[in-house]
N, C-alpha and C positions, 0 to 999 in steps of 0.2 A: 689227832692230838699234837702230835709236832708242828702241825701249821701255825698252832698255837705261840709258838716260837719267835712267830713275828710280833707277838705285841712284847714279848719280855726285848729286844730290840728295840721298841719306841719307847720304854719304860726307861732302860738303861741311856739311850742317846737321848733323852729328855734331860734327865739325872747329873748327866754328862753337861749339860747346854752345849751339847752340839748343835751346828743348824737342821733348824727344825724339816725342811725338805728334805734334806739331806738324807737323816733318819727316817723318815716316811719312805720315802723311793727303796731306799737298802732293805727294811721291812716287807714293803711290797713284793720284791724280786726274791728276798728270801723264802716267802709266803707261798714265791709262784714255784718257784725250782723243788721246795718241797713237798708240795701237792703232785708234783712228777708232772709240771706241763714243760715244753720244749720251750731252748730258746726264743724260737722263733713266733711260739705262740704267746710269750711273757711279753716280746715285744709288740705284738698287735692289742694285746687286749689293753695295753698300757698307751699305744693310738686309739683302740676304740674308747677306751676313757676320756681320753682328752679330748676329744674331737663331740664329745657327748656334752661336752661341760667346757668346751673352749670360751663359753663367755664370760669362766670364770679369767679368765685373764688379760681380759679386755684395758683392763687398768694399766697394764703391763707397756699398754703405749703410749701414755703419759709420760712415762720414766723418763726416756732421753731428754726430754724439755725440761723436767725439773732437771735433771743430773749438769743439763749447759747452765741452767741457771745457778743453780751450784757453784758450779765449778768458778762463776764468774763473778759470782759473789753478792750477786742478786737474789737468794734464795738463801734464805736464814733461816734458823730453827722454827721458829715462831711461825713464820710466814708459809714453811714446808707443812707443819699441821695443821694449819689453818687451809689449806687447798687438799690434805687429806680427809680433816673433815666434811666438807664439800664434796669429792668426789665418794666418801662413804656414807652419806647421809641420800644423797641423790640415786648413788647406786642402787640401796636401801628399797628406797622407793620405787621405783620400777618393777623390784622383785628377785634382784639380782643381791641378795643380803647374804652371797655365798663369796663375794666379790673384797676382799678386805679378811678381818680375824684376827686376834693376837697372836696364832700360831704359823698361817699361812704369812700374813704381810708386817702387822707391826713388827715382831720381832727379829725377822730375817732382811727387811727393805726397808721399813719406815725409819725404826728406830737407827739403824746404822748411817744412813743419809743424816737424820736429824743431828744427830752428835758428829756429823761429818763436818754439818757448817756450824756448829756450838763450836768444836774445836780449832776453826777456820777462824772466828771472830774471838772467842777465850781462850788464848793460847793457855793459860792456866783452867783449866777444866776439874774441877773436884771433883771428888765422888758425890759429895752432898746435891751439884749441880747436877751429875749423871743421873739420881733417881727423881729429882725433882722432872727432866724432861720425860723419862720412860714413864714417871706415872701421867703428866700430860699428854703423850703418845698413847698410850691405855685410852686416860678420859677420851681422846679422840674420836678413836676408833669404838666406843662403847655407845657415845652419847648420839654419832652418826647414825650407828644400826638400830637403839632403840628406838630413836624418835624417828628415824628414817622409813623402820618396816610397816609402820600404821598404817601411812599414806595408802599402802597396797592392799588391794582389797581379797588379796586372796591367803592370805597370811594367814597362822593360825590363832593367833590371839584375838584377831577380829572373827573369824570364825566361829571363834568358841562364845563368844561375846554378844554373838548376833544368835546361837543357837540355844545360848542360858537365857537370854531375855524372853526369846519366844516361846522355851518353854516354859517358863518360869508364870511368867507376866500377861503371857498370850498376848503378846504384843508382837506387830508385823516388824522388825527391823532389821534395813539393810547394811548390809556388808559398805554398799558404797557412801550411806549415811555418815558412817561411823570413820568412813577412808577421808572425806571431805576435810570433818571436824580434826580430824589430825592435822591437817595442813597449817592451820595460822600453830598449835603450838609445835613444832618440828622446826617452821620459820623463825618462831620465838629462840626458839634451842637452838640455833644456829644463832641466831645474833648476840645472845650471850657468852657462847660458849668461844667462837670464832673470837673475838676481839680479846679473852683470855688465851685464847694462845697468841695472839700476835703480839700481846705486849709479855708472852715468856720471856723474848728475849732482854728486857730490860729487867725481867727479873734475876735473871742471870747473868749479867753484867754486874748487877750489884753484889750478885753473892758470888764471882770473882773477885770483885773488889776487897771485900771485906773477909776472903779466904786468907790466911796468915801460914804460918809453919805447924800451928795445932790441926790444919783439915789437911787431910789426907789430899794428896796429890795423885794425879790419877793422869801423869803424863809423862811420854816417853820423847828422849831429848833426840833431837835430828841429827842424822848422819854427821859425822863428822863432830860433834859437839861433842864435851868429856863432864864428865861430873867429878868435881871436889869435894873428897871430903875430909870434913876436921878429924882434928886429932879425938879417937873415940871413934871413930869409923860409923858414926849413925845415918846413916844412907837420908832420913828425913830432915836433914841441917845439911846437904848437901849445897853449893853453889855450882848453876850451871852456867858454864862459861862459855 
């Protein structure tokens, strides 16, 4: 009953938006110390997981390459989810559709790179801008997996799809018939969906542009910089100098 304890931990550090591995790992360890296993066993069984499932992180070595591009100003919001859909949609298909998530990747590495170079290119960044990119980081990642897990033939939706027809219809169809037919629309769903996020970033240039002192500001001024404010102390009529 106490083990039980680890989920009121992912409940509360969800609640919290704390980072979400964060919470998961601390859950875990609590989970384990309370069931009465030893250190030294929390720590193996926490290797034999990962080591059972390390291709969930295979994605993980792309990072450095986005992060130079990044860094260097070649890799903009737009263009960052548009190469996370790609590698979430491919991923997808293979079978690896454990690979990405709003839990594990958009919201702890996607979305925080993405608003890295949103903020890198709009130095004025709203709020209004911030939920516009996280819900395109969402579409992303949703529109990848859906159309992406078809392709595979062992997935369950095609499973269940190939097993209602035959019983249904008495009709013989295969898993890989129905895997095929996914291909042109998946491709379709990429080429629509890809060129809407790469022109996000022009979306977001203009709804900087057109941000005034009525939309919340949603930016912290750089070392050394001071903020003025008028008489009446309203911190949103501030000038930063």
């Amino acid at each position: 009953m106490w083990v039980l304890l680890a989920v009121a931990i992912v409940v509360i550090g969800f609640a919290l938006r704390l980072n979400a591995m964060l919470v998961v790992a601390v859950a875990g360890i609590a989970a384990g110390l309370i069931a009465g296993m030893s250190p030294v066993k929390l720590i193996e069984t926490f290797g034999t997981g990962f080591a059972s499932s390390r291709s969930v992180t295979v994605f993980i070595v792309v990072l450095p390459v986005i992060g130079l591009l990044e860094r260097h100003g070649l890799m903009t919001a737009g263009k960052l989810l548009a190469v996370y859909l790609a590698v979430r949609q491919i991923a997808a298909a293979v079978g690896l559709s454990s690979i990405g998530g709003p839990a594990q990747a958009v919201r702890p590495l996607v979305v925080p790179m993405a608003e890295a170079a949103a903020r890198r290119t709009h130095p004025r960044y709203t709020r209004k801008m911030r939920e516009k990119l996280r819900s395109y980081a969402s579409s992303a990642d949703t529109i990848g997996l859906f159309f992406g897990e078809d392709v595979f033939i062992a997935i369950g939706s095609i499973l269940l799809i190939t097993g209602f027809v035959d019983a249904t219809y008495n009709l013989k169809l295969e898993a890989l018939q129905i895997a095929l037919w996914a291909i042109p629309t998946a491709i379709c769903a990429f080429l629509i969906h890809a060129p809407r996020l790469w022109l996000l970033d022009r979306k977001l240039a203009k709804m900087a542009a057109e941000g005034g002192d009525n939309v919340d500001i949603d930016e912290v001024p750089e070392p050394g910089h001071t903020v003025s404010l008028p008489s009446g102390g309203n911190p949103e009529q501030g000038v930063h100098e």
